[in-house]
N, C-alpha and C positions, 0 to 999 in steps of 0.2 A: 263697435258693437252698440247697435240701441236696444231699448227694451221698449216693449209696447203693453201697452193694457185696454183690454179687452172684455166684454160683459158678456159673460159664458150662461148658458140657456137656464141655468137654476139661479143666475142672481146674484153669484158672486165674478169676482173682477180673477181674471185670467192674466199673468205675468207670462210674454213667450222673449227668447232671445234672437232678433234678426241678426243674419249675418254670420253666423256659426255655423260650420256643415257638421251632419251630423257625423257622427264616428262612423269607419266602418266595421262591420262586423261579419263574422264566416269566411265565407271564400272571398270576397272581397277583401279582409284586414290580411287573411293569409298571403294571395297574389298581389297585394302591397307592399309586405314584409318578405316576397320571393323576389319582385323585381329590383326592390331598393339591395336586396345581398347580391344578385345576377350582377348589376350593373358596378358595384364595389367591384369583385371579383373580376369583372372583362378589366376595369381600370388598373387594377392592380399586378395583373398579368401584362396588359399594354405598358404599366412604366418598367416591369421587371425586363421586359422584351428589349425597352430601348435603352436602358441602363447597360444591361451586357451589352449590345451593339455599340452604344457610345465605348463602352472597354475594347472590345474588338480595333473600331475604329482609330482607338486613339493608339493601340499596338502596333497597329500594321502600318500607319502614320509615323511615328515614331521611327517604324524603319526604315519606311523610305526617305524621310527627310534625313535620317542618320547617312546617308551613305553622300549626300551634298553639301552637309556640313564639315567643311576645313580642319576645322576644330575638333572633330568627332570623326576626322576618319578612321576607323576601325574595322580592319580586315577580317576582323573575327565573328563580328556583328550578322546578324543574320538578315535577311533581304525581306522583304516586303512577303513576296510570296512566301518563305522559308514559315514567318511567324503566322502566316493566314494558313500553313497545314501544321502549325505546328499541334500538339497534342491539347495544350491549355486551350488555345484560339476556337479549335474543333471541338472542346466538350463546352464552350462558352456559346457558340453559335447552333448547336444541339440541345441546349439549355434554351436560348433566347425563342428558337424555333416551336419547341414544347409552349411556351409562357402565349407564343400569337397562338395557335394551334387553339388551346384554351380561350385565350379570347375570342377567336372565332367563335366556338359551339357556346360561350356565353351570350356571343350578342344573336348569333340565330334563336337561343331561348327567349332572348327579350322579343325579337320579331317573329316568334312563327308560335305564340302560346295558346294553347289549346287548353281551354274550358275543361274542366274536369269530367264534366260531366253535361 
């Protein structure tokens, strides 16, 4: 930031700061502080989305390498598909589903905003 000095029309010396943008103010400060929470919100719906999917993931993984390991053979163990219908799997991927679903209509808010007036 510089400061400049300046001889203002009555005579005295005028101090301005370059390089500073001014604040915004009105519908501008608003639609700054709308976009900056939109885009929090799509972000935070998108890790909760891939969080349960990585859980899903690592479930249904889980069972099917369980049935190739030696070590783990376990007849009682449920199959790949068994735990991808299973009741927890389905309210996790119903869950994860909601969370994109959100981020979707957040990030259409960000691209399709319309002036108030």
């Amino acid at each position: 930031m510089t400061a400049t000095t300046t001889a203002a029309g009555s005579g005295s010396a005028e101090t301005t700061t370059a390089g500073k943008p001014e604040r915004l103010t009105g519908m501008a400060q608003v639609r700054e502080a709308e976009a900056y929470h939109t885009a929090s919100v799509m972000h935070d719906a998108i890790f909760e989305a891939d969080r349960l999917c990585s859980a899903i993931h690592r479930a249904v993984t889980d069972a099917y390498l369980s049935r190739f390991r030696e070590e783990q053979a376990d007849t009682e163990a449920r199959t790949a598909a068994e735990t991808a219908s299973s009741p927890e799997v389905r309210d996790q991927a119903a869950e994860a589903l909601r969370c994109l679903y959100s981020a979707q209509n957040h990030l259409q808010q960000l691209t399709n905003y319309e002036p108030p007036f």
